[in-house]
C-alpha positions as CSV (number, residue, x, y, z in Angstrom):
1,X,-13.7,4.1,7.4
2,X,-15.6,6.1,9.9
3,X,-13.0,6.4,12.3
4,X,-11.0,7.8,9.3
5,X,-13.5,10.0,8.2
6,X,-13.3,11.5,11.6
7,X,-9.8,12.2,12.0
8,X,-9.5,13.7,8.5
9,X,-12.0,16.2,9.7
10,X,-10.7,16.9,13.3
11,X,-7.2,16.3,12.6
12,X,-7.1,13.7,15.4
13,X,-8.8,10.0,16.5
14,X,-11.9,10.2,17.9
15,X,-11.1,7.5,20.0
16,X,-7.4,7.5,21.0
17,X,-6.8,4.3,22.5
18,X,-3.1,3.5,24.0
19,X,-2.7,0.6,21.3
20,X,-5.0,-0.9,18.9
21,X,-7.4,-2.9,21.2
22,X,-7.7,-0.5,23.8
23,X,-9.0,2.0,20.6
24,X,-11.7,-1.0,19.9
25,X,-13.2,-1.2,23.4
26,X,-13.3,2.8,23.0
27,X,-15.3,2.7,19.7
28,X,-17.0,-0.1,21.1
29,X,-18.3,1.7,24.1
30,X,-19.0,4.7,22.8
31,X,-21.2,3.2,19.9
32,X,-22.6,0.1,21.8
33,X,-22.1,1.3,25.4
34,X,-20.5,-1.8,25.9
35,X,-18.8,-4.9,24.8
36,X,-21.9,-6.8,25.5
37,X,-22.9,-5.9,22.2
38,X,-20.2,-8.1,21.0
39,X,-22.1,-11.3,23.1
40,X,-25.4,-10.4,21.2
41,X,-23.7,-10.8,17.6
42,X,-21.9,-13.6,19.1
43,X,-25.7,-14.9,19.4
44,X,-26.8,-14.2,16.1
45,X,-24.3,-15.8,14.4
46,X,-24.4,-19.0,16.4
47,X,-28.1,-19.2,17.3
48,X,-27.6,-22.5,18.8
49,X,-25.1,-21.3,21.7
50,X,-26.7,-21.8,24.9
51,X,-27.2,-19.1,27.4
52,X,-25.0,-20.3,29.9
53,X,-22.4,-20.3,27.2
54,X,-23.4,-16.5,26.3
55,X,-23.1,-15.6,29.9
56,X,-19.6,-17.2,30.4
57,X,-18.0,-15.5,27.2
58,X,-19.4,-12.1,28.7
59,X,-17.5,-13.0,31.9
60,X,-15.0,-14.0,30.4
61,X,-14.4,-10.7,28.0
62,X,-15.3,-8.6,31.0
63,X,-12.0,-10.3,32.2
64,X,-10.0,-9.8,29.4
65,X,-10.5,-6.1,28.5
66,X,-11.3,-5.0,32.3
67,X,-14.2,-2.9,30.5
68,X,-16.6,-1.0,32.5
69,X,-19.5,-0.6,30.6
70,X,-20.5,2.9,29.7
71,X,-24.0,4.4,28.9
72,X,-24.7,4.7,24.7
73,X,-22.9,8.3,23.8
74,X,-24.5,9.6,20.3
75,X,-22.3,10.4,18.0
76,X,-23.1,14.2,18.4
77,X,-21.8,13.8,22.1
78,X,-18.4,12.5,20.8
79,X,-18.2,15.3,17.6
80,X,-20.1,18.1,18.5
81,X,-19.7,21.1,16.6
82,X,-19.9,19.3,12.6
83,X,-21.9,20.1,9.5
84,X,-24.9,18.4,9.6
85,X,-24.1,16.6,6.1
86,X,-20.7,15.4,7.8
87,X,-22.1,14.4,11.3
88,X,-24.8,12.1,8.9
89,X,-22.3,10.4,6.9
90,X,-19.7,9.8,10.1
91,X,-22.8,8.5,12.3
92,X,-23.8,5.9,9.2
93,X,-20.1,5.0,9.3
94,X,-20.1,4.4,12.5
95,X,-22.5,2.0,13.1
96,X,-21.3,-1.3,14.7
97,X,-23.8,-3.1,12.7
98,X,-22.6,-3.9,9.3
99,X,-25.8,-4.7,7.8
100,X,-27.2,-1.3,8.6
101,X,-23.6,0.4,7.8
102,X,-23.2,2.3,4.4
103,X,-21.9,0.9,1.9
104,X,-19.0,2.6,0.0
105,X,-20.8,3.5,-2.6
106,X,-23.7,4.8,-0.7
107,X,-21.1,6.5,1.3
108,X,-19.6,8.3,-1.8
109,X,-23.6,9.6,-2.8
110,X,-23.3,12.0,0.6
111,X,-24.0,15.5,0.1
112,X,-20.5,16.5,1.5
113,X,-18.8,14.8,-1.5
114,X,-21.1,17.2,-4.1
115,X,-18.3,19.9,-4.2
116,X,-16.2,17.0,-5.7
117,X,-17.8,15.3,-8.5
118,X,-17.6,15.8,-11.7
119,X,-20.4,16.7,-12.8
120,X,-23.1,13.7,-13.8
121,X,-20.3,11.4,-15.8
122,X,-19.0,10.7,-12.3
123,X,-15.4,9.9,-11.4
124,X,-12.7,11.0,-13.6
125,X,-10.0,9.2,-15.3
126,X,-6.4,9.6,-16.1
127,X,-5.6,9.6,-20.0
128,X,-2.3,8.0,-18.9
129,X,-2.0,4.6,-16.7
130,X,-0.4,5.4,-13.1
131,X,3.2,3.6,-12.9
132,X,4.9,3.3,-9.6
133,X,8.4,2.2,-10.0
134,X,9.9,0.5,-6.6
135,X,12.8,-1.4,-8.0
136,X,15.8,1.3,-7.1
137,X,14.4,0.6,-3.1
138,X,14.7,-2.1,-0.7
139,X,12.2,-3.6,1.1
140,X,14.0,-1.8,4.5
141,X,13.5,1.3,2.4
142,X,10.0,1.0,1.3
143,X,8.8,0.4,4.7
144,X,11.0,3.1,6.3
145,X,8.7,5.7,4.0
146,X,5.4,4.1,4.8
147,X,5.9,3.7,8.6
């Protein structure tokens, strides 16, 4: 949601990768400085893996993704130039660390969303039910709009 959050603000990815996993070494380098962080989750999920073990999946992921690893870049170092209210919320969203991410809903209590509330009964709702009707397409036709 974070990296989503970013390119609806700056129009573009914040971390432009040539195809999907070369985007997640970027994001994880630039948040973690470098995939090592993925052998210290690796850890805490399976407390019981030996170090050896820990120290062969790093080589072995060094391998893989031919990452160099890169010093920690705050986020304010990758987006500089962002309202205060909008660099908080993106950096929260950006953590690798999904206990210590937001939450959606914490995410949605952000001062940048005040301007869209609706006053204290919160979120709107539509007197009429949304219908979406696909049956004159085909499934070729359906995908050809989304992609």
């Amino acid at each position: 949601v974070g990296c989503i959050l970013g390119e609806l603000i700056f129009g573009q990815p914040l971390f432009p990768g040539r195809h999907y996993f070369d985007q997640l070494r970027l994001i994880v380098e630039h948040r973690c400085g470098s995939l090592g962080f993925l052998v210290h989750e690796h850890k805490l999920a399976y407390p019981t893996i030996s170090d050896k073990s820990l120290n062969a999946f790093h080589r072995i992921l060094a391998q893989c993704t031919n990452y160099h690893p890169k010093p920690f870049l705050p986020s304010d170092s990758i987006i500089p130039n962002i309202d205060e209210a909008a660099f908080d919320l993106l950096d929260r969203l950006l953590l690798m660390d999904p206990h210590k991410r937001l939450t959606a809903e914490d995410a949605l209590q952000s001062s940048l969303f005040n301007n869209y509330r609706k006053d204290a009964g919160g979120e709107p709702s539509s007197e009429e039910a949304f219908q979406l009707d696909l049956s004159p397409y085909q499934l070729s036709d359906i995908r050809a709009m989304l992609f």
